[in-house]
N, C-alpha and C positions, 0 to 999 in steps of 0.2 A: 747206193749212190755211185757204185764204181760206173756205169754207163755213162755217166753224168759228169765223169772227167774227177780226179782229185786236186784239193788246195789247201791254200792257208789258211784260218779264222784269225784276222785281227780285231784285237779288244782296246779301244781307242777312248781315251778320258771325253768328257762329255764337250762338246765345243772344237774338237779337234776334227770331224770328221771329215771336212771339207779341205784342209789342211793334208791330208794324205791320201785324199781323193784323186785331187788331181793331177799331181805326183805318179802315181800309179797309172792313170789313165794313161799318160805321156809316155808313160815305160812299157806298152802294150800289154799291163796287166789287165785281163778280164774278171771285172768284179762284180758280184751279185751278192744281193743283201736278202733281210728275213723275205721282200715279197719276191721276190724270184724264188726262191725254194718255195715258197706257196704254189709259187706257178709250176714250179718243176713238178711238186708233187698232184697237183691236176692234171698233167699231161702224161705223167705215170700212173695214174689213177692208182695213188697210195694214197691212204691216210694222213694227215701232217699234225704234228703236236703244236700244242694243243686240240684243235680246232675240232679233230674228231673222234675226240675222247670226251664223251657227255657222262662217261658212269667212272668217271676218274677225282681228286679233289680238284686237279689243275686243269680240266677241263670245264668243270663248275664253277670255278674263278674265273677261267678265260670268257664265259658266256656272261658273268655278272660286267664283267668290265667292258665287254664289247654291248652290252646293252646302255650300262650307263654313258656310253660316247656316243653310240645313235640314238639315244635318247634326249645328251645335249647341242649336237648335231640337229636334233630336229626342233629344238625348243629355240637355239638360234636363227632359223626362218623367220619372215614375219608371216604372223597368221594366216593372212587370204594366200601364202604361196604352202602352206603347208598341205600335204596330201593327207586326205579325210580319209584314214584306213577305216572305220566304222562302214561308212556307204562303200567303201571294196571290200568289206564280210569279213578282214584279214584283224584276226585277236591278238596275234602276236606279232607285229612286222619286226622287233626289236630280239625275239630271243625265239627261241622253243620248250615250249614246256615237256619233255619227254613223259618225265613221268606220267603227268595229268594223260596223254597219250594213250601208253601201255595201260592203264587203268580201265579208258573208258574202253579200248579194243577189250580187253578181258571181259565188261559187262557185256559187250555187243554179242559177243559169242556165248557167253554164257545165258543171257535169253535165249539165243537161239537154241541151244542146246536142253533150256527149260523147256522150251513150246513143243521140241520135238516127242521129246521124253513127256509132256503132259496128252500131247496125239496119243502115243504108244500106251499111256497109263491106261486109257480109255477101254483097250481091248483086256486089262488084267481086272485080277478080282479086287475088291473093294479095301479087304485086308490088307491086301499087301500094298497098294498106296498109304492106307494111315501108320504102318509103318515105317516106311522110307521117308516121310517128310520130316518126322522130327529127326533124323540120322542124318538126312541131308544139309540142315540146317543147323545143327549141333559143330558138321565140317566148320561151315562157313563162317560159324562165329570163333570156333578154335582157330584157323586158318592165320597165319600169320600175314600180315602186307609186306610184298617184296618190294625190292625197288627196282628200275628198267636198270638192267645190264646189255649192251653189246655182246653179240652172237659174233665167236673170235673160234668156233670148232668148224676145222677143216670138211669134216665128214658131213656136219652138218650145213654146211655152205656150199659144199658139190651137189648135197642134195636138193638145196633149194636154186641153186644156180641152172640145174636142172632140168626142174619144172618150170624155170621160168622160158627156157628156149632148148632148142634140143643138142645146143652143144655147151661144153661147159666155157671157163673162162678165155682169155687169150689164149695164145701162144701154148694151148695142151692140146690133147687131143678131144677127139668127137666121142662123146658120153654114149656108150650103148645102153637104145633102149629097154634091152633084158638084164640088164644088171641092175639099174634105175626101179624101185619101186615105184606102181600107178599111185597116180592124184586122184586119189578115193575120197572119201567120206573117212573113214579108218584111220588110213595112214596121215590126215591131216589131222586128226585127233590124237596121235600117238605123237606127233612130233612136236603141237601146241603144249600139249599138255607137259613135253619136256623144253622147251623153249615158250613158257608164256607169257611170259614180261620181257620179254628180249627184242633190241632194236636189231637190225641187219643194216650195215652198213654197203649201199648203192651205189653205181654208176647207171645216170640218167640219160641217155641220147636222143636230143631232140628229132623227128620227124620229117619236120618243116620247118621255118624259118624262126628265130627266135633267138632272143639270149636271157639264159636263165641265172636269176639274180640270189644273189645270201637271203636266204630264211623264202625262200619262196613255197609255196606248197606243191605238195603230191597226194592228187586225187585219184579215186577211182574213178572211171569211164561209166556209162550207163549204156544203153542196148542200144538208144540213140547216139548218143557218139560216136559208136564203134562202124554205125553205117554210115556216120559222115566219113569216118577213117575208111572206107571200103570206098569212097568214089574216085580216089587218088592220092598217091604219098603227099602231095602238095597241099591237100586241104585244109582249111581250115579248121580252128578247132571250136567247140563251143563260146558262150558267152556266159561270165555269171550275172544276175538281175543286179542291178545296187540297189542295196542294204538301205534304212532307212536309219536316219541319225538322230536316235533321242534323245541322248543326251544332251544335245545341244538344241533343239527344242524345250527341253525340259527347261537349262540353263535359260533361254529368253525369256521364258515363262516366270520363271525364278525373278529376273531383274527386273520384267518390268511390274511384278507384285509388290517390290520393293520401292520403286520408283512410288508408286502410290498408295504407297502407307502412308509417308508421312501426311499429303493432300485431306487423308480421309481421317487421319487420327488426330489433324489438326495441332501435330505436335511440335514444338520451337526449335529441336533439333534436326538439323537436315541428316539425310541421307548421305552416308561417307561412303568413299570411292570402295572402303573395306566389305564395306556393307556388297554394294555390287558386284562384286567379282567372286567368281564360282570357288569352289575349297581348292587347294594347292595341289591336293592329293588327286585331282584328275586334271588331265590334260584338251583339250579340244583336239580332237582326229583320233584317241584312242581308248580302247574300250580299258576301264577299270581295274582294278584286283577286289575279289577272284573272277576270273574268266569263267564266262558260260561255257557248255561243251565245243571243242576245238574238232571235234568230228565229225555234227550235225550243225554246224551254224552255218555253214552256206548248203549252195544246191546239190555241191558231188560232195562225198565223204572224204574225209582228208585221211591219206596214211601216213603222213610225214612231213619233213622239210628238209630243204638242200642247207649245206652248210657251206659249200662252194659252187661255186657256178661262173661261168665265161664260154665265150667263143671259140671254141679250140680249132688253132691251125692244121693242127696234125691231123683231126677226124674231118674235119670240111663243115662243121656244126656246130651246133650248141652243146656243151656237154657240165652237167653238173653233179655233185657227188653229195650226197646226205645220207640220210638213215628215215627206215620207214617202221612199220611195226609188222613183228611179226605175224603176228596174227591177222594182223589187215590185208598182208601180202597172201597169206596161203587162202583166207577166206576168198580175196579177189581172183587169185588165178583159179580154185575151184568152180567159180561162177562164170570164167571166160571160153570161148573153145579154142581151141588147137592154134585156128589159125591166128589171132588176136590175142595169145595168150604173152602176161607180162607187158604190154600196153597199157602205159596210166597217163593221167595228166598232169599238166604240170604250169602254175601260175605264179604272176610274179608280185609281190603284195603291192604294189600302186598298179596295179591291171586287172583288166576283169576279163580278158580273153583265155581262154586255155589250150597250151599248145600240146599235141599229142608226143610223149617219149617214149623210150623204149627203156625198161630194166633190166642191166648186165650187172651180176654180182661176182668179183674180182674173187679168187680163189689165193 
């Protein structure tokens, strides 16, 4: 914080704040509170405590609290103005599930890494497949469940800062290509397999125009995208289809089978208002607990979510900062080329358009 000028921290009984606010202002003190350090730390692209610490206890707190207030935030709406995250495909507008995350990128690759290995089994003798499968499977049931941790090694974050573009973070110098191990097959296997459940903490740079909002998602691109991104920086970016809303089909369904029970049962008690209204424990615009898969529920696969985002003066763009998964990141840039490499998407949960960014990881 020393770029950022040094001060005082006054700690002011609850009701006084205004009271030596003004005071101050009068005396040409310059004051800034917790959301200007939020902002300060957006436009330094650091980290800010809590907010981007998910594999910490106070960071786990801070996500339970900051859902329960957009969540009563959103329950204060009246209904017809509330946004139907269901038909925008968005599971979670309120939190991030990391864990569920790092989970499902582990099975995604771990398929693919079966399918490979069942190719190859094809050309070996018969023997030695019936013995690797019970050994193989014998792992997986010993294998303990980790939990997603933050990727916090320097060595390992030049390396993937990397491969995401060919120079490394700010203000260092330019990454030699011969020092830099290649984005193989190999080397992305050696580095999953020691970082497999681990988030990487991002810097997103919007494209084109756009401002990117708290919990928004980070998609991968498809080979169509990437030639929309090929007709000009300015382009637009795809669209997602809206989702279709069951549950609240099902919910009318529900009330008016209620409505004509009693007509057909003939029965002397009416139908109470209790009766009608759907259970407590879901909401109308949002999907349920447990969540379906957060990676396959819409059209582009998700690798993450921003945990801040805004308009930054200082870049001329939109720029937001979250965490993605690792594994999501090194499978996507092995599937990209050179020139498009580290290009994802990036959408905001009441939108369905998707704006093209770039990922810069801060060393």
């Amino acid at each position: 914080m020393s770029s950022w000028g040094a001060g005082w921290d006054l700690l002011l009984p609850k009701g006084w704040g205004m009271a030596f606010w003004v005071p101050l202002v009068y005396r040409g003190v310059r004051i800034g509170g917790l959301h200007m350090s939020l902002k300060h730390s957006q436009n330094k692209g650091a980290p800010h405590f809590p907010h981007d610490y998910p594999d910490c206890p106070a960071g786990v707190r801070f996500q339970e609290e900051q859902e329960g207030e957009f969540l009563d935030k959103f329950k204060r709406r009246p209904p017809a103005k509330r946004t139907n995250y269901i038909k925008h495909g968005c599971l979670a507008p309120f939190r991030c599930p990391w864990q569920q995350l790092a989970e499902e990128w582990e099975l995604i690759l771990g398929e693919g890494e079966k399918r490979r290995g069942e190719s190859q089994a094809q050309n070996t003798a018969p023997s030695d497949t019936v013995m690797e499968e019970p050994m193989t499977s014998q792992r997986d049931v010993t294998k303990p469940r980790s939990r997603a941790a933050v990727l916090r090694n320097r060595k390992s974050l030049k390396l993937l800062s990397g491969w995401c573009r060919p120079v490394t973070s700010r203000g260092q110098r330019a990454c030699r290509t011969a020092e830099m191990p290649p984005l193989d097959r190999s080397g992305v296997a050696r580095f999953i397999a020691a970082h497999e459940m681990s988030l990487v903490w991002v810097r997103l740079s919007l494209l084109s125009k756009g401002k990117p909002e708290v919990h928004a998602m980070v998609c991968v691109p498809t080979a169509e995208d990437l030639q929309l991104l090929g007709k000009g920086p300015g382009s637009s970016g795809p669209q997602e289809p809206p989702h279709k809303d069951h549950l609240r089909s099902r919910t009318k369904h529900k009330k008016k089978a209620k409505t004509s029970l009693p007509s057909k049962m003939d029965s002397s008690e009416p139908a109470t208002s209790e009766d009608l209204e759907p259970s407590s424990d879901s909401t109308l615009g949002l999907w349920p607990d447990p969540l379906p898969s957060v990676t396959s529920h819409c059209s582009r696969v998700t690798l993450g979510w921003v945990t801040q985002g805004d308009f930054s003066l200082s870049a001329g763009c939109g720029e937001a900062l979250g965490f993605i998964s690792v594994a999501g990141l090194l499978d996507t840039l092995a599937k990209q080329s050179m020139e498009h490499r580290g290009v994802v998407l990036l959408r905001n949960p009441a939108s369905l358009h998707y704006r093209f960014a770039k990922v810069n990881i801060e060393v």
